[in-house]
N, C-alpha and C positions, 0 to 999 in steps of 0.2 A: 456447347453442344453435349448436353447430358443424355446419353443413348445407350437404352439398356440392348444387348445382343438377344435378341430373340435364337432359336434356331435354325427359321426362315430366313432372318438375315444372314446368318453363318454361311446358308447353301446360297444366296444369293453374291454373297461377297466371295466365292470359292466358285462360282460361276463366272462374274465379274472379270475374274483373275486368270482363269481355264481361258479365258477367251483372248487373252493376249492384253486386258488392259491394263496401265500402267496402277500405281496404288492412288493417282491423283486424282484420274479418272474414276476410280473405282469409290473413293470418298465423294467424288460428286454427286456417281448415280445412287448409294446408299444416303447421304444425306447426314454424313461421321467425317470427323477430322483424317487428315492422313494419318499421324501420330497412328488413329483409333483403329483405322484400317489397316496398316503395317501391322501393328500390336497385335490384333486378334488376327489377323492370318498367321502369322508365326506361331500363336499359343494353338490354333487348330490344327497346324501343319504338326505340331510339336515338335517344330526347330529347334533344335540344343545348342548354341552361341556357344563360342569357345570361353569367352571369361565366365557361363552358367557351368561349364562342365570343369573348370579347374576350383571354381569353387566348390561345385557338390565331391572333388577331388578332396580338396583340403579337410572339406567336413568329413569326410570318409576315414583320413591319413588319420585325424585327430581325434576321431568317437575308437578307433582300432588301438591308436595310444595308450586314450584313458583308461581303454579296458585292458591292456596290457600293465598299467601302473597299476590297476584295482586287484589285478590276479596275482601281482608280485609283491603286492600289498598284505593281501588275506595270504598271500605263504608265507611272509615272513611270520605275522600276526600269528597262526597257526601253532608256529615254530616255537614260537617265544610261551604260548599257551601250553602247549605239550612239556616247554620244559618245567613251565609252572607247575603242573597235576604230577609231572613225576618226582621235581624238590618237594612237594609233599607227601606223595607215597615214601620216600627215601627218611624223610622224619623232619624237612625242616617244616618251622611251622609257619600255618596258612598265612597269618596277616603278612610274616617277612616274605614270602612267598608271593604275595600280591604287590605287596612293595617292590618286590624285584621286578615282576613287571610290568609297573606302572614306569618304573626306569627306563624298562628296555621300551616305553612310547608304546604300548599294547593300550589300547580304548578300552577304559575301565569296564564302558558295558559291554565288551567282549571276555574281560576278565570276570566283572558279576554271571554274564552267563552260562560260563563255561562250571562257575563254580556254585550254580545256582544260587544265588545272593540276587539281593536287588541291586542296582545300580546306587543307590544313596547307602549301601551299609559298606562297599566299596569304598566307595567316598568318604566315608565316615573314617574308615579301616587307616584311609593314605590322610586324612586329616591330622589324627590321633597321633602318625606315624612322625609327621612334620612339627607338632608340638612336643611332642617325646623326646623329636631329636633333633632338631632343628634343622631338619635336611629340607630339599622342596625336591618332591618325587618327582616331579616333571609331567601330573596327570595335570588334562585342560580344568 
């Protein structure tokens, strides 16, 4: 019984139901499964089921998380940037200065940008760095 919901049906089926009849009754005179008729009365009522509301709970608990690790994330990040721009005002120089925080896990193209470079001359910067001295900076 493939039955699209008009909106005549809607008020027919919410009339149905006004009237005291059960959902079985109510799939007979519309000519939809009960499933069809439970289903779309609830979604008209816009009934909230307790297992709909701890789930849209969880998605809530969890999108507030994220953005709590993304804000604690860009302060560290921040941090680690600020100390970079002032080890080179102080006189150390730039690349060891990039190195340092490609160590401290700062996102190179947070570092390119900051220090207006591209992202590949970064890269290039911590590549050189690793060949030179056989360290591995720890950039992705």
């Amino acid at each position: 019984m493939n039955v699209g919901w008009a909106p005549s049906k809607d008020e027919r089926l919410l009339a149905v139901k006004g009237d005291g009849a059960s959902f079985q009754e109510a799939c007979e005179r519309l000519g939809v499964s009960r499933s069809a008729a439970i289903g779309r009365y609830h979604r008209i009522k816009g009934t909230v089921f307790p297992s709909q509301a701890q789930r849209r709970a969880r998605q809530a608990e969890e999108t507030r998380r994220q953005r709590r690790i993304k804000s604690e994330r860009e302060k560290v990040h921040a941090a680690i940037l600020d100390a970079m721009e002032e080890a080179i005002n102080n006189g150390m120089k730039r690349n060891d200065a990039i190195v340092s925080a490609a160590k401290a896990k700062c996102p190179i193209g947070l570092v390119a940008k900051r220090l207006q470079l591209s992202r590949q001359r970064v890269d290039k910067i911590l590549r050189d760095y690793e060949v030179a001295f056989g360290n591995k900076s720890n950039h992705p």
